[in-house]
Structure formats: C-alpha cells, structure tokens
BALOBA-1460 file (C-alpha; in Angstrom, 3 decimals):
// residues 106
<rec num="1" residu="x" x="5.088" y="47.485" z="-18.835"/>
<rec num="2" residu="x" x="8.286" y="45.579" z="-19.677"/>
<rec num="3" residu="x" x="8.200" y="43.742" z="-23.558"/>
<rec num="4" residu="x" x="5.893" y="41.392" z="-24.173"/>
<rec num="5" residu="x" x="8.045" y="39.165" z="-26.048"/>
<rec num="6" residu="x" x="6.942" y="35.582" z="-24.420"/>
<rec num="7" residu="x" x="9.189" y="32.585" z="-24.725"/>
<rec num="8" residu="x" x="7.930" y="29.341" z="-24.865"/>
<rec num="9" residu="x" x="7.736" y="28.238" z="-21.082"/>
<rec num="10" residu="x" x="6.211" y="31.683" z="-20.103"/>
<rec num="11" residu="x" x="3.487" y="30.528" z="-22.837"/>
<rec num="12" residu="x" x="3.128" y="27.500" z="-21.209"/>
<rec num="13" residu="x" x="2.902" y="29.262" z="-17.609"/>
<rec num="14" residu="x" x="0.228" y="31.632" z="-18.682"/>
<rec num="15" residu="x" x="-1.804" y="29.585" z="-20.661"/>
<rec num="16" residu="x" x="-1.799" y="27.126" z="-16.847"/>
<rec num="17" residu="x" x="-3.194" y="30.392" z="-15.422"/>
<rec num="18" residu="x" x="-5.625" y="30.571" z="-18.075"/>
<rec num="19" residu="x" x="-6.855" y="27.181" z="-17.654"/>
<rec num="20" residu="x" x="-6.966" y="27.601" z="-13.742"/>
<rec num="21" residu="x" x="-9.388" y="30.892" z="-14.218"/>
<rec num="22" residu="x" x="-8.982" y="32.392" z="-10.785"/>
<rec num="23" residu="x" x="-7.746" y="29.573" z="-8.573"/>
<rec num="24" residu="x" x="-3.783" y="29.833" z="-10.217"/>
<rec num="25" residu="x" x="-1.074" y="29.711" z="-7.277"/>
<rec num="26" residu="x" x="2.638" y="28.376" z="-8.168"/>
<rec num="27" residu="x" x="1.438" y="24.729" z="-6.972"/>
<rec num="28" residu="x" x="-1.546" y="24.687" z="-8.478"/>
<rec num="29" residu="x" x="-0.129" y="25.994" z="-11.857"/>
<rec num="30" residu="x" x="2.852" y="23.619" z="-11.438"/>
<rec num="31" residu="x" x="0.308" y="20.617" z="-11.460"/>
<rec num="32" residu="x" x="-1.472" y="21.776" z="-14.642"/>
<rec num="33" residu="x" x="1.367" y="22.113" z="-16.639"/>
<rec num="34" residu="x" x="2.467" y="18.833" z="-15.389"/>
<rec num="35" residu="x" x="-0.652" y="17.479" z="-16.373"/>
<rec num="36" residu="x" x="-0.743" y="19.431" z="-19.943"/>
<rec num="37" residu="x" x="2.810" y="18.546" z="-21.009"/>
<rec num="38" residu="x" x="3.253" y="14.902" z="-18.960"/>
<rec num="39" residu="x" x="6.982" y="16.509" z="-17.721"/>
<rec num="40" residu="x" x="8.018" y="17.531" z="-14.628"/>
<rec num="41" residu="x" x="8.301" y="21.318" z="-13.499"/>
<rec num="42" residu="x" x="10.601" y="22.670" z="-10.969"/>
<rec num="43" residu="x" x="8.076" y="25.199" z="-8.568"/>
<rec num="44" residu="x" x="10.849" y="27.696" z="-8.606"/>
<rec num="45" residu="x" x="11.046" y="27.977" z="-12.283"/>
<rec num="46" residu="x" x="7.174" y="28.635" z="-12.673"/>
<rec num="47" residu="x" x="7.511" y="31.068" z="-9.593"/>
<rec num="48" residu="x" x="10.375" y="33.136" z="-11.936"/>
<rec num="49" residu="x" x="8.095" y="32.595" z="-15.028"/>
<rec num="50" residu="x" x="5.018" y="34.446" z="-13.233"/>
<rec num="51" residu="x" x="7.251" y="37.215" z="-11.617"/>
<rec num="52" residu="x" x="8.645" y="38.222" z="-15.032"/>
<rec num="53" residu="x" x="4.612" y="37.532" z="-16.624"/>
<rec num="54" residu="x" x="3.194" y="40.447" z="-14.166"/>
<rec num="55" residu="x" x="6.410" y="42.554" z="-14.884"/>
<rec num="56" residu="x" x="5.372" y="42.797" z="-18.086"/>
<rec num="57" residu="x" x="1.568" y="43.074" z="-17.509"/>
<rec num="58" residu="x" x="0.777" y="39.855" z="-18.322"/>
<rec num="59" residu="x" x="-0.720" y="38.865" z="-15.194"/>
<rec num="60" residu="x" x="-1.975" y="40.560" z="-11.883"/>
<rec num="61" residu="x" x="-2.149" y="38.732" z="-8.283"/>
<rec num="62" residu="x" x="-3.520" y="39.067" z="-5.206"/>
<rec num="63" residu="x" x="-2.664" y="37.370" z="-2.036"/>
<rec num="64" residu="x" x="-4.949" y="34.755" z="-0.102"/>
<rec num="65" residu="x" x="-6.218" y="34.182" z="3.334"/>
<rec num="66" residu="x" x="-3.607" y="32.867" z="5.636"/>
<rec num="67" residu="x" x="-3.807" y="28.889" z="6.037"/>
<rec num="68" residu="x" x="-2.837" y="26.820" z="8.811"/>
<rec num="69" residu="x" x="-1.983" y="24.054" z="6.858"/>
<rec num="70" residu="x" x="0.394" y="26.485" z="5.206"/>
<rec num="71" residu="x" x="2.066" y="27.373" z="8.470"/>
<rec num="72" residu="x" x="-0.160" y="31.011" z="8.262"/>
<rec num="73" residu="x" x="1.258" y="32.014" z="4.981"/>
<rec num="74" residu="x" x="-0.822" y="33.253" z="2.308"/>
<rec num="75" residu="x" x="-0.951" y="31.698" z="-1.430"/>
<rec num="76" residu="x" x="-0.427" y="34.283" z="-3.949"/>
<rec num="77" residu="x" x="-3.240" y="33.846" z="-6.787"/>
<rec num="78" residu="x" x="-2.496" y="34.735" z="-10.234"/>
<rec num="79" residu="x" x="-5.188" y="36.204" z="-13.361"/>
<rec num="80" residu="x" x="-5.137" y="37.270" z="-16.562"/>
<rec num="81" residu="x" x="-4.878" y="40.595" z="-17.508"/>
<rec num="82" residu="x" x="-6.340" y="42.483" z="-20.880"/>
<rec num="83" residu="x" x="-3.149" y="42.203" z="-22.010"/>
<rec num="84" residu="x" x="-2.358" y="38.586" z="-21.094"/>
<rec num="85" residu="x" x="-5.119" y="37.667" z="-23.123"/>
<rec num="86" residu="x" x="-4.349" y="39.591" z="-25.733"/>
<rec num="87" residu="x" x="-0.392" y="38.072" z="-26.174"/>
<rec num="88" residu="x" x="-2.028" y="34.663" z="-26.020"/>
<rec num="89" residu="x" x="-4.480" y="35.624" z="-28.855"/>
<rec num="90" residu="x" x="-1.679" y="37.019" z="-30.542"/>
<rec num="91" residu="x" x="0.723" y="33.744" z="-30.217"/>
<rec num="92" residu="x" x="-2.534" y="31.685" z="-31.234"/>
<rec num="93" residu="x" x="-2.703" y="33.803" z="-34.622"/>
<rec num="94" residu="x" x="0.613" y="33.640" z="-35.156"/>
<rec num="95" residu="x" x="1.431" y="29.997" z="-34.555"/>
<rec num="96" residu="x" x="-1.953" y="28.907" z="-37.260"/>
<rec num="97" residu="x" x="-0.588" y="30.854" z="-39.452"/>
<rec num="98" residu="x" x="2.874" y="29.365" z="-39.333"/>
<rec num="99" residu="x" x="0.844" y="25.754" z="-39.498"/>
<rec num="100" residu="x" x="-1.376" y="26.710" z="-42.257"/>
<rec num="101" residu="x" x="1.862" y="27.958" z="-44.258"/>
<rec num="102" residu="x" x="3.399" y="24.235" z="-44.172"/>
<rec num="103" residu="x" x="3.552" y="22.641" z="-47.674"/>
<rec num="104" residu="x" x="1.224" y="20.109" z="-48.105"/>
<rec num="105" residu="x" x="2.491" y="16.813" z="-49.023"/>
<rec num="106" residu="x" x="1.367" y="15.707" z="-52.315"/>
C-alpha cells in the first residue's frame, strides 16, 4: 500500500464514493461531487484521483456487466475499503480539532 497522505480533491473523491455506497463509477462520482461542491469536475481528473485512491488501498473496484448503451463496455464500480474509512475518520478528527482550536472571538 502506497502513503496514505490524501490531498484535498482525493478527499473530496472518496468521500463521493462514500456517499454513493456501492453504486460509485467515474460518472456517477463526477455528478456527486458536482452536486456537493456546485463546481464543475473534469471525468478524467476523478478517474486519476480513484486510480491513485486504490493504489494506496483506499478503495477496491470491481467491473460491471457490459451495457449496450455503453457500446458493451463495462463501468468500473468503486468501494470503500477498511482503510478508506479509516483515512476519512482520521481527516474528520483531525480537521474538528483544527476548528475547535480557533480563538473564539470575544
């Protein structure tokens, strides 16, 4: 397993295959995080994001059946693994406590 070190758009990426929970394929995760964020995302871009996320164990996938409307390709599904969930549990932590340690006004 490569480092887990996550920057902020593979965050984004595998929190959309969170959210999907089982039904996560590069258009469908493209159209959550467009939803999440109101930006657009560039398909390639979340295609790189979730080929470096399973490098580094962060996800697993599985292909599809073959579609016709997809001219007999397959869709390539994306989950969670133990340790996806853990570096998003660990990000949560880390980014309360960062917000908790800001100075209240007085």
């Amino acid at each position: 397993m490569k480092g887990t070190y996550l920057g902020e758009f593979e965050e984004v990426v595998l929190l959309a295959v969170a959210i999907l929970a089982g039904d996560a394929y590069g258009a469908a995760i493209t159209n959550e995080i467009e939803q999440q964020m109101n930006r657009s995302v560039n398909l390639g871009a979340v295609h790189a994001a979730l080929h470096r996320l399973e490098e580094k164990g962060l996800l697993s996938s599985r292909l599809g059946g073959a579609t016709a409307e997809r001219g007999g390709r397959s869709k390539r599904f994306f989950t969670m693994t133990m340790a996806g969930n853990k570096a998003l549990d660990n990000i949560r932590e880390i980014r309360n406590r960062m917000w908790n340690a800001i100075p209240k006004p007085a």
